[in-house]
N, C-alpha and C positions, 0 to 999 in steps of 0.2 A: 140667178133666180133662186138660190139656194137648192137645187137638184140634189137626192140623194143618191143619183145613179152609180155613183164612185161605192157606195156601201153593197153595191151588187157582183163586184167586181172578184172573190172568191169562190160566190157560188157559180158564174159566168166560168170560173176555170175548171170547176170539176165538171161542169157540162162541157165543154171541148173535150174534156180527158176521156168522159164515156162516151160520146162521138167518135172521137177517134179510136176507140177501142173497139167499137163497134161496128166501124168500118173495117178494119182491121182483119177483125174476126170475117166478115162478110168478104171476103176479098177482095175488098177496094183497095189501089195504091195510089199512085199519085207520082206526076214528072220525076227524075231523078233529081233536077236542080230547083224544085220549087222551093226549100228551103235556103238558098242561095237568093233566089230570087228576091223569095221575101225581106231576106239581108239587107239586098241591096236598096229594094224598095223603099222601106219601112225605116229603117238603121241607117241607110246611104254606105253602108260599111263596102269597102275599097277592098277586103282580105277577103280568102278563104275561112270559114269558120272552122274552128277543131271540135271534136264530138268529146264529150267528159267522160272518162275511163270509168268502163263497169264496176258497180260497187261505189264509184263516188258519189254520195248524194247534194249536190249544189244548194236544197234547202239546211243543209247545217252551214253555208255559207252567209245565212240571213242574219239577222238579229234581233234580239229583243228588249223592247221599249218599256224604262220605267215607269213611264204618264201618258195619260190619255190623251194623246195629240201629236199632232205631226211632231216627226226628230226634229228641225228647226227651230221649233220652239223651245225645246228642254233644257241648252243651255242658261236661257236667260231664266226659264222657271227654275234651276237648280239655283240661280244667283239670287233669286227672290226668296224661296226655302231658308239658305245661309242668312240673307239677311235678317227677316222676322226671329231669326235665333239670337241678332244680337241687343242686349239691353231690355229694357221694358218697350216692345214692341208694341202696336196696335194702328189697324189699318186705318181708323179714324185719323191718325193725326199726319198721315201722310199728306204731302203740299202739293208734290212734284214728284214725275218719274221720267229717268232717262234711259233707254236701251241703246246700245248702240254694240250691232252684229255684221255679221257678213253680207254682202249683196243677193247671196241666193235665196238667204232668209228671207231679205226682204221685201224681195221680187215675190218670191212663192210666197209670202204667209203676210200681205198687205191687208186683210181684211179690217175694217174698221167698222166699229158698233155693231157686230154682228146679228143677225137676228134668229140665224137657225143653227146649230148644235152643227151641225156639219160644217159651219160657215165658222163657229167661232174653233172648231178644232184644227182651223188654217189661219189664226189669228194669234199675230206675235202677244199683239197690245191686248187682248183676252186673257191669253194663256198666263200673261205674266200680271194683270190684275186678278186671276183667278186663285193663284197660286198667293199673293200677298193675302186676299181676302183668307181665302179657307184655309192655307196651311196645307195643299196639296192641289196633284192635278192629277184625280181620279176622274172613274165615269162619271161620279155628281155633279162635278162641275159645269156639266150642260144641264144637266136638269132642267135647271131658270137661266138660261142668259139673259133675261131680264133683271137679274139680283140685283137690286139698288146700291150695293155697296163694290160689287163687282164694274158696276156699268159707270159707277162714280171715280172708282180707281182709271177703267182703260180712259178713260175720255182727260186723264193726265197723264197719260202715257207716251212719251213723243219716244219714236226710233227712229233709228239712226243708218246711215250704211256706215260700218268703220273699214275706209279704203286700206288701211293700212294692213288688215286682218287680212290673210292667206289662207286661213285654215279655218276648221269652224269653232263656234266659241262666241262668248257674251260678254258684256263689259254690262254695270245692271247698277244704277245710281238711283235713289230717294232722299230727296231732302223732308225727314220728317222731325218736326215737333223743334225747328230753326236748328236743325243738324244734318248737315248731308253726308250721306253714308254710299261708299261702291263694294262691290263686290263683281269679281272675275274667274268666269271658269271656262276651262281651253277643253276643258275630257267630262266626262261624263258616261257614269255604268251603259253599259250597253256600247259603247266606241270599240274597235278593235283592239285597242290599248289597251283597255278598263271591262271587259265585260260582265254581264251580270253574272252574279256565285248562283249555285246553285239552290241557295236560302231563297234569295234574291226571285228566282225565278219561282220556286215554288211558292212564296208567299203570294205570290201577283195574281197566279194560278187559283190560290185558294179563295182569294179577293175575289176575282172576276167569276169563279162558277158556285163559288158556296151560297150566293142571292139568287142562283135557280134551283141547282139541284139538292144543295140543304148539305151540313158539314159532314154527314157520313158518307154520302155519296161523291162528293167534292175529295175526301179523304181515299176512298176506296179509290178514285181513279191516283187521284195522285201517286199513289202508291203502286201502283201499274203503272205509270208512265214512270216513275223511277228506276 
């Protein structure tokens, strides 16, 4: 039904975190094995869980996303970025689009002709006529999911499962202007391999807060968080 309930899911954790903090302080505890419990519940996990040694923070284990939209998708939009690079490009004379990715891609991010911004940032066939149309896959790119040139591209968009793929990564074919053109990429900034530089992450940085807080105040925190 196009729910944005998934976009509340952040602020839903720092309210647990001052919950529990707050019980805490109040001297509430709680069973010795409920965290077990919930293991087994929730997870079905078979093992003991190990606790993460003081001082190690698991969030620098996360990672961070070049484009606006599910990691699934980035693949195939980086294969799309390369291509519009090669020759005298233009979205108009594109015929035909083939994806062809991994099963989990295509399971999770099935969406087709999306209608709300939430709905198309889980859409392979979006993401990758979004990225042909504009030449990227920033936060604009939801703005209009309606964009006639976007909505004309996904609706030639066929994907693919490619059984053969073990690993994640896109295979990313257009037949444009009676020439068909592929491009393939197995990594992508942001992978454990490949992660973002630290340019990389500052620029994204100054993209996503400089349109609230304006480029001095964008700058001043940057500079503290450096």
């Amino acid at each position: 039904m196009g729910s944005v309930l998934r976009n509340t899911y952040p602020a839903h954790a720092v309210l647990l975190g001052m919950l529990s903090a707050a019980a805490a302080t109040a001297g509430f505890d709680m069973p010795d094995d409920a965290f077990e419990e919930g293991r087994r519940r929730v997870l079905r996990a078979t093992s003991s869980a190990s606790a993460t040694p003081s001082g190690q923070w698991t969030i620098l284990a996360g990672y961070l996303k070049p484009f606006a939209g599910v990691r699934h998708t980035h693949y195939g939009v980086e294969a799309a970025l390369r291509l519009r690079r090669l020759g005298a490009f233009t979205p108009e004379r594109i015929e035909a689009i083939r994806l062809r990715t991994y099963a989990e891609a295509v399971q999770y991010c099935g969406n087709r002709a999306p209608r709300t911004a939430i709905q198309a940032q889980f859409s392979l066939s979006y993401a990758i006529a979004a990225a042909l149309a504009l030449g990227d896959l920033g936060p604009n790119a939801y703005d209009d999911v309606d964009d006639p040139m976007i909505t004309r591209l996904e609706q030639r968009v066929v994907v693919e499962v490619d059984q053969d793929r073990l690993r994640r990564g896109a295979q990313l074919t257009i037949d444009i202007g009676g020439e068909s053109l592929t491009e393939s990429v197995d990594d992508i900034a942001g992978d454990p391999a490949m992660p973002m530089t630290r340019d990389q992450v500052v620029a994204k940085f100054h993209r996503y807060v400089e349109p609230m807080l304006g480029e001095r105040d964008a700058g001043s925190l940057g500079a503290v968080s450096a």
